[in-house]
C-alpha positions as CSV (number, residue, x, y, z in Angstrom):
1,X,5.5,64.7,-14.4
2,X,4.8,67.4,-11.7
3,X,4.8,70.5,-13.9
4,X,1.1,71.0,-13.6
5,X,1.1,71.2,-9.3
6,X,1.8,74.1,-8.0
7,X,4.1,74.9,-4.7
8,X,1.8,75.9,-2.1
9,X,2.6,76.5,1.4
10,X,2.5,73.2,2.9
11,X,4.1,71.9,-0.3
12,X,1.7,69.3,0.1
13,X,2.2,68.1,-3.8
14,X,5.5,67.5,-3.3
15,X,5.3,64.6,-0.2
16,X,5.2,61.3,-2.5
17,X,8.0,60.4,-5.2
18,X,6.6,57.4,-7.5
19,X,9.0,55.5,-9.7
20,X,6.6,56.0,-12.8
21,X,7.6,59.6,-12.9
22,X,9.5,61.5,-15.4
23,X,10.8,65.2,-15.6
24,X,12.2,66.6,-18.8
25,X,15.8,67.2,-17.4
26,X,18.2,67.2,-14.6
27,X,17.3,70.3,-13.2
28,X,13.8,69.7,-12.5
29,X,14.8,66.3,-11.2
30,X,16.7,68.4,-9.0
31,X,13.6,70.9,-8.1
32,X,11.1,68.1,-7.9
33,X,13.3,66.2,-4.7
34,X,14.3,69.0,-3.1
35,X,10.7,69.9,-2.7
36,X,10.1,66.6,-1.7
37,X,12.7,66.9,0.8
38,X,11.6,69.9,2.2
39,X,7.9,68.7,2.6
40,X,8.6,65.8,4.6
41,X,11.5,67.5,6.6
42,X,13.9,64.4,5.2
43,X,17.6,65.1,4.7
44,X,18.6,64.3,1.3
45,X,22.1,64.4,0.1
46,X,23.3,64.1,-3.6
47,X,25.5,60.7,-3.5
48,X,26.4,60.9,-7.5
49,X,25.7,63.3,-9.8
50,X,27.3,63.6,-13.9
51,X,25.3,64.6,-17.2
52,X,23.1,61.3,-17.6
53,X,22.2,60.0,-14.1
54,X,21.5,61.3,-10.4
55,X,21.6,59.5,-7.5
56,X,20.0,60.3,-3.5
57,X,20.5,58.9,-0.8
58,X,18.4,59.8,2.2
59,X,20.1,60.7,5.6
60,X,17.7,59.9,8.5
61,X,14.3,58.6,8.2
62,X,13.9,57.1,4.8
63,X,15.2,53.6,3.7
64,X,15.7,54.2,0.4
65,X,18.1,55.0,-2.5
66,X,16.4,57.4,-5.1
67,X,18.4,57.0,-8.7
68,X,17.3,59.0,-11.7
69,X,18.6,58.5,-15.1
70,X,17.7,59.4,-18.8
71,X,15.5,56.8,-19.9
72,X,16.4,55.7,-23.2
73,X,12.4,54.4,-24.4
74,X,10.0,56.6,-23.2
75,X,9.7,60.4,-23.3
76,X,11.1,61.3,-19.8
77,X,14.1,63.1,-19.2
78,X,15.1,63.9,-22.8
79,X,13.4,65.2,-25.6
80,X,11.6,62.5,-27.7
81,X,10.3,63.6,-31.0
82,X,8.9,59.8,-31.5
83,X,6.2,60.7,-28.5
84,X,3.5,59.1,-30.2
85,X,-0.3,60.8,-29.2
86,X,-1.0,57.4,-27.8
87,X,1.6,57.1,-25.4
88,X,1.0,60.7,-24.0
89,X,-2.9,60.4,-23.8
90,X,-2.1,56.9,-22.0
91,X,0.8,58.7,-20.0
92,X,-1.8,61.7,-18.8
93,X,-4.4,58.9,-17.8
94,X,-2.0,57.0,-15.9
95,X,-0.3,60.4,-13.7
96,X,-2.6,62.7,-13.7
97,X,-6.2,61.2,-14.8
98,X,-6.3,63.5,-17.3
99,X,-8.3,62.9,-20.3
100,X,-7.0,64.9,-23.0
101,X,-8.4,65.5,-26.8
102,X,-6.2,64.1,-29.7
103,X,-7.0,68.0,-30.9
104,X,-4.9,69.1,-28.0
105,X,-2.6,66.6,-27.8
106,X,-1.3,67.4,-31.5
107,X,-1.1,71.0,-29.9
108,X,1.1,70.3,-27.4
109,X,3.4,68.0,-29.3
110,X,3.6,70.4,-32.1
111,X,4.4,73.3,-29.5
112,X,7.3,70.9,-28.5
113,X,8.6,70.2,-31.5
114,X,8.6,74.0,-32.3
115,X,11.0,74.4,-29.5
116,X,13.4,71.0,-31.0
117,X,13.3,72.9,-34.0
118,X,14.3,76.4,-32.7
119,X,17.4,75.0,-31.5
120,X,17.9,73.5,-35.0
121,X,17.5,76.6,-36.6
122,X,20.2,77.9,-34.1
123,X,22.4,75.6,-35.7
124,X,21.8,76.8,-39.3
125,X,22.5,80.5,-37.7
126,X,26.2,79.0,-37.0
127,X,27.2,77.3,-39.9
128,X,29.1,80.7,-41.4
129,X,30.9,81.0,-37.7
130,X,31.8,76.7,-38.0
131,X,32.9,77.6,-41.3
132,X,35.0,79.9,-40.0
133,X,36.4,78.0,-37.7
134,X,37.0,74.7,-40.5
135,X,39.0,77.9,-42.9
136,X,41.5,78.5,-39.6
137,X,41.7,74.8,-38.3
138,X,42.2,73.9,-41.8
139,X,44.4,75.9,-43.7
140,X,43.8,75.5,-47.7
141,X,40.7,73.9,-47.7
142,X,37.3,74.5,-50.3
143,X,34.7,75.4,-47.0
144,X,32.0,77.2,-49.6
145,X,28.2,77.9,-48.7
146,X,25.6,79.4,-50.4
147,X,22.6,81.4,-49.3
148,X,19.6,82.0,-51.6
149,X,19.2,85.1,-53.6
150,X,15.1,84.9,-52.9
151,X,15.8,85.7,-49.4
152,X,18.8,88.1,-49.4
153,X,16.5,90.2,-51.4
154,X,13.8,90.3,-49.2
155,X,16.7,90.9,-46.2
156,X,16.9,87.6,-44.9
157,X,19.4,84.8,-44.9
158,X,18.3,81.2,-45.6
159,X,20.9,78.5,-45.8
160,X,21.1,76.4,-49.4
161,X,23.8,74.9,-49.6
162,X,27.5,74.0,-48.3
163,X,30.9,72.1,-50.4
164,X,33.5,71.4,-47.9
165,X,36.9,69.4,-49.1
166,X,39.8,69.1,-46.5
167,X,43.6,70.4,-47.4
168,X,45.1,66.8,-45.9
169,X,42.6,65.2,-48.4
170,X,43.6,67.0,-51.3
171,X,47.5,65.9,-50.7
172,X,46.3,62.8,-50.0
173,X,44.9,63.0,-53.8
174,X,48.2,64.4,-55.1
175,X,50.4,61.6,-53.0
176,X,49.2,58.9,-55.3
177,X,45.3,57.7,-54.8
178,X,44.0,56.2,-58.1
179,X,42.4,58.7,-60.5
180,X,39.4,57.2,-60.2
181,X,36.4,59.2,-58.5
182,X,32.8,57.8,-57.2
183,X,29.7,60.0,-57.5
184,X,27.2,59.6,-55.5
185,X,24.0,61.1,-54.0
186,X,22.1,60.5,-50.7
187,X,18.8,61.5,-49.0
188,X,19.4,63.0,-45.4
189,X,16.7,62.1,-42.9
190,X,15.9,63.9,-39.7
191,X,14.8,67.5,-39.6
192,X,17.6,68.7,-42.5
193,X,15.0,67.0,-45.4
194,X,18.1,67.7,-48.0
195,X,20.5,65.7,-50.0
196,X,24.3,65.0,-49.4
197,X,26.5,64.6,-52.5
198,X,30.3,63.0,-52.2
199,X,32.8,62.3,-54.1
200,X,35.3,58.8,-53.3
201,X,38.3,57.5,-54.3
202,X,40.6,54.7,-53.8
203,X,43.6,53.6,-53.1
204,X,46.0,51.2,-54.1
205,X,44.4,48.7,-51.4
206,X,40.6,49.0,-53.0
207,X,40.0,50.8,-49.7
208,X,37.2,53.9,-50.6
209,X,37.9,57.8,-48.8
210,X,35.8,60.6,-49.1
211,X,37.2,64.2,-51.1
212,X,34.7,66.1,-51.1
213,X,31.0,66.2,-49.8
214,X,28.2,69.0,-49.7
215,X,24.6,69.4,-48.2
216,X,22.4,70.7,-51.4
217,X,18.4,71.6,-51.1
218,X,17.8,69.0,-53.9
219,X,19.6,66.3,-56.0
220,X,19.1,67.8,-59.7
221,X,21.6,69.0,-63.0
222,X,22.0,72.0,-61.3
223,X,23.6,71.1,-58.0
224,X,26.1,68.4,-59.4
225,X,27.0,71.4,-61.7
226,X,28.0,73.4,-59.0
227,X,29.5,70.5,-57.0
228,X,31.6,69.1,-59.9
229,X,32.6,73.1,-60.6
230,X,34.1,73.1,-57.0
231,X,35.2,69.7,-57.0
232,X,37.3,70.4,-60.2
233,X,38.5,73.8,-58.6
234,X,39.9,71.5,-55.8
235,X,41.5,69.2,-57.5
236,X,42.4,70.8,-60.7
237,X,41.2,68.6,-62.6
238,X,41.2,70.5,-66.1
239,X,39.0,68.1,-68.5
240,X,39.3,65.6,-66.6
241,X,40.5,63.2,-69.4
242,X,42.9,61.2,-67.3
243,X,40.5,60.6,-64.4
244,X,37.9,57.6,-64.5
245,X,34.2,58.7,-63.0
246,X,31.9,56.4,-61.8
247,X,28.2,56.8,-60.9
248,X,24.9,55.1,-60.9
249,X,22.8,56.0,-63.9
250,X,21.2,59.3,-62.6
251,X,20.3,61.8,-65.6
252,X,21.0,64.7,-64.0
253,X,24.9,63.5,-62.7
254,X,25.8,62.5,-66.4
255,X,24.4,65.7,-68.1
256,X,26.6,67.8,-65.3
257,X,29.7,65.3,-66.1
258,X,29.1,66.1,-69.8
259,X,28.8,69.7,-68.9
260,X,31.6,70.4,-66.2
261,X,34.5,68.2,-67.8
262,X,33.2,68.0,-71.5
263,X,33.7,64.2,-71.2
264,X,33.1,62.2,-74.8
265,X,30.7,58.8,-73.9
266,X,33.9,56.7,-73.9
267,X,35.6,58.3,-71.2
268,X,33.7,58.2,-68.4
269,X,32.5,54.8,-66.8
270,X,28.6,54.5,-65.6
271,X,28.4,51.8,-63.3
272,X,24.6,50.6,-62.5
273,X,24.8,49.1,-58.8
274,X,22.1,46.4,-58.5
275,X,23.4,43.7,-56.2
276,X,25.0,45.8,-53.6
């Protein structure tokens, strides 16, 4: 890591490559040898270059093949958000005999992950324009997402949820799947701390397929309302009294069965998974 030397005139920081160093992308890979190469007046020519991987080789002068790729355990060359504060304290010893506060050092990583999550919010931002883009790629298919009332009314626009249910899924439904559908709810890890819900069928082979999926803020009575309200819009599924359900024994699943297809006890099946 070089980012803290600055290039003076003689470029005298730049005259020793070590193989312990790491850069954060390609293009400061890039800086970082062509400095070198300048400071020691040592024609170096690109010999492969792609997205992952670059790799010198050095004219006149200089017996050696420099190769730079994205190291897939430690934090150089790509974002890690795993950094651990004793791996960079250790990192800073070893490079630049730095001794750094664990104070700062939650600074700087929080500062970083800031900047992994402004990218992710970027994301968010796009989902209306992917939407979109799903509505004219997929003609006849349920794309639906929600904002939240809170935050329209105070002018801004905070994602809550999304239903998505393909057209070729639907006729795949209609062409003679079983009229049997699978419930079922999931915690999604990562940076998106919400819950997926989907709905599965099967076919005459006992092979499962997804219809339907959404991304809700939480897994409660009211979002398997509003998921089995779109899921029954999709499929027309009226009362639902010639289709079996099937779900593990989550309250808040039945009452919204009970509520959205006015199912009696007896005709929808609750399965309790415990072996598998």
């Amino acid at each position: 890591m070089l980012k803290s030397k600055e290039v003076n005139a003689d470029l005298s920081h730049y005259k020793e490559l070590h193989p312990s160093m790491t850069f954060k992308d390609l293009n400061e890979a890039r800086k970082i040898v062509n400095l070198y190469s300048l400071a020691n007046s040592k024609p170096i020519v690109v010999e492969k270059s792609d997205r992952t991987r670059l790799r010198y080789k050095c004219m006149i002068g200089c017996p050696f093949v420099l190769l730079i790729s994205q190291d897939g355990k430690g934090p150089g060359f790509k974002n890690n958000p795993q950094y651990k504060l004793k791996d960079m304290r250790k990192d800073l010893k070893d490079q630049f005999n730095l001794n750094a506060s664990t104070s700062k050092l939650k600074r700087a990583k929080r500062m970083a992950l800031q900047k992994l999550l402004g990218s992710f919010l970027d994301d968010f931002n796009r989902i209306e324009a992917y939407a979109n883009e799903l509505r004219l790629s997929n003609p006849g298919s349920d794309i639906v997402i929600n904002l939240s009332k809170d935050a329209l009314e105070q002018g801004k626009r905070k994602f809550l949820r999304m239903y998505i249910f393909f057209n070729a899924l639907k006729l795949g439904w209609k062409e003679g799947l079983r009229p049997f559908i699978r419930l079922d709810g999931t915690f999604l890890k990562g940076q998106c701390k919400r819950q997926l819900l989907v709905a599965m069928t099967q076919d005459s082979q006992n092979c499962f397929y997804p219809l339907a999926w959404a991304v809700v803020d939480k897994e409660t009575t009211r979002t398997w309302i509003w998921f089995l309200q779109l899921l029954n819009n999709s499929l027309n599924l009226k009362d639902g009294q010639t289709i079996t359900f099937m779900s593990d024994m989550q309250k808040g699943l039945i009452n919204a069965v009970k509520n959205v297809l006015h199912l009696s006890h007896h005709r929808y099946c609750v399965g309790h998974i415990e072996a598998n």
